[in-house]
C-alpha positions as CSV (number, residue, x, y, z in Angstrom):
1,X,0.0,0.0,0.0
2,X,1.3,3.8,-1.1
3,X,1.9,6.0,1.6
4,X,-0.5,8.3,0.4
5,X,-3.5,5.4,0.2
6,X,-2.5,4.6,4.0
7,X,-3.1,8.2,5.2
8,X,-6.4,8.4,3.0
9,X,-7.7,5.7,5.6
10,X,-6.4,6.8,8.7
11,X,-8.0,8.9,11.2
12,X,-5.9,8.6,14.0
13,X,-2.4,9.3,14.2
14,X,-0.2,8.3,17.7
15,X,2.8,10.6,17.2
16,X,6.2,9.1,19.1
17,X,8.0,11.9,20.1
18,X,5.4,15.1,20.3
19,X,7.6,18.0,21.2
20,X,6.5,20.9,23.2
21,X,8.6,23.5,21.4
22,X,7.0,25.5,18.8
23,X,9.2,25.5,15.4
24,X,10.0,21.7,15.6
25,X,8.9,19.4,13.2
26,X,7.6,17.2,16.0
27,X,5.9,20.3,17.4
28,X,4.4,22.1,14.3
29,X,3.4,18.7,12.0
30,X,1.3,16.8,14.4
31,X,-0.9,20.7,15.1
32,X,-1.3,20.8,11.5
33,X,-2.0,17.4,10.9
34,X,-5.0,17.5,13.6
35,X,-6.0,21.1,11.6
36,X,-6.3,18.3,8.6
37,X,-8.9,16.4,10.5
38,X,-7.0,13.5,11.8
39,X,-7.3,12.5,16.1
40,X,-3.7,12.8,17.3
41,X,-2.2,11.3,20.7
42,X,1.5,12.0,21.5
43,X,3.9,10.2,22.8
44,X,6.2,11.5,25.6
45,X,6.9,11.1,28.8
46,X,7.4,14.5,29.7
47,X,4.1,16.2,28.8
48,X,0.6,15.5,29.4
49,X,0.0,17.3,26.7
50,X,1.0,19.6,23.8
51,X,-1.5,22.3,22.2
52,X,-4.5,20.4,23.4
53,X,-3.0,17.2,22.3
54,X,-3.5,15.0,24.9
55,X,-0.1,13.2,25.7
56,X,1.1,9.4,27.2
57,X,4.7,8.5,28.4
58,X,4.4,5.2,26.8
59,X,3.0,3.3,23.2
60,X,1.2,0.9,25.5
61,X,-0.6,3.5,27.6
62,X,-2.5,4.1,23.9
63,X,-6.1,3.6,24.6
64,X,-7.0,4.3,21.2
65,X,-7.1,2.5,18.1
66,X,-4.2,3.5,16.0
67,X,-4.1,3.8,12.1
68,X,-0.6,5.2,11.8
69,X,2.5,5.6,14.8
70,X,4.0,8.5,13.2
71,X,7.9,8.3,14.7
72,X,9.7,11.4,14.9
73,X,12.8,9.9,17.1
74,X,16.6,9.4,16.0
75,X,16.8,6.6,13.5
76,X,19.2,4.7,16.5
77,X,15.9,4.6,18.5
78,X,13.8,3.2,15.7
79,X,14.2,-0.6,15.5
80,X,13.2,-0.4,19.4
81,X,10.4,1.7,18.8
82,X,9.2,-0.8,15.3
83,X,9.1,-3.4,17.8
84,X,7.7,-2.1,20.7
85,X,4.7,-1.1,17.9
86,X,5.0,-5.0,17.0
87,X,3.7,-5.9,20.4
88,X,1.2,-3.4,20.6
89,X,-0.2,-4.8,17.3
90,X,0.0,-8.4,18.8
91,X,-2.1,-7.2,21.6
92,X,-4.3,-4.3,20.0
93,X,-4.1,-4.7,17.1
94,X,-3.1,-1.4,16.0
95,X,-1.0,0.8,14.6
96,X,-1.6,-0.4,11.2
97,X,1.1,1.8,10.3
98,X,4.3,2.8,11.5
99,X,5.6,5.8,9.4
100,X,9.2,7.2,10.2
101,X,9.3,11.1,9.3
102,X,11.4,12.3,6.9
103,X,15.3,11.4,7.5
104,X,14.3,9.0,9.8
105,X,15.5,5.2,9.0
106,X,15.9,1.0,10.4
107,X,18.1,-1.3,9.3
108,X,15.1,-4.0,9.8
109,X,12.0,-1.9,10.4
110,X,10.3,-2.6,6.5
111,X,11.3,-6.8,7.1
112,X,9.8,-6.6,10.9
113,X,6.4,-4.7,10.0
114,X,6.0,-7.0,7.0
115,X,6.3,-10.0,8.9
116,X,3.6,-9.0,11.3
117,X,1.2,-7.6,9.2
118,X,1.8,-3.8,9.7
119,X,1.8,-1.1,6.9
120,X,5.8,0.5,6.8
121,X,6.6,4.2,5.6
122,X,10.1,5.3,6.2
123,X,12.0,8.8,5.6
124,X,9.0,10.8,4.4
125,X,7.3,13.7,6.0
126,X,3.5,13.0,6.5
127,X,2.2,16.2,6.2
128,X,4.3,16.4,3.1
129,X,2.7,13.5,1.4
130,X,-0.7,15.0,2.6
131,X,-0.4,18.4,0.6
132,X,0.3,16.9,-2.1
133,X,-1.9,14.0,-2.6
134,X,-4.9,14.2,0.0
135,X,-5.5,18.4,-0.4
């Protein structure tokens, strides 16, 4: 499935790493991505929330159902994050997704989601792929 068919079924987007600093990436993508329609939940352990985003410390303390785990986290963090989304799967059944913003990479992330059924998108801005083919 094309990233931009995966975000045309989403609705709700658990972003791993939500920052609280205005400017950021990880700050300004997830705001405009919830101005798009979509719910948002961050991910991080040191807010409870961001802009009215309502914020966990952990993946697992996701009550929702999750279409895509947007990561916006060094790619050294990654293939610990792709499998931490693994087991939430397992046991969720969601995210469907896990999408790694743009520069962001795994040596093993695309074999790992494959083998469990999970939808992979690696090194490309979300909100990028939603201007141009979801506006």
């Amino acid at each position: 499935m094309e990233a931009a068919d995966i975000l045309r079924a989403a609705r709700t987007i658990a972003v791993y790493g939500l920052s609280n600093t205005p400017g950021k990436s990880a700050h300004d993508i997830p705001l405009l991505m919830r101005e798009s329609g979509y719910d948002i939940v961050g991910i991080n352990p040191s807010v409870t929330s961001v802009a009215g985003i309502p914020c966990v410390p952990r993946l697992a303390d996701v009550e929702m159902d999750i279409d895509i785990l947007d990561v916006f986290r060094p790619s050294d963090q990654c293939d610990a994050i792709v499998d931490e989304a693994i087991e939430h799967f397992r046991v969720h059944g969601s995210p469907r997704c896990v999408w790694l913003q743009a520069g962001i990479t795994t040596a093993h992330g695309a074999e790992r989601c494959k083998a469990a059924g999970i939808h992979y998108v690696e090194d490309s801005c979300i909100y990028v792929v939603h201007q141009v083919y979801l506006r």
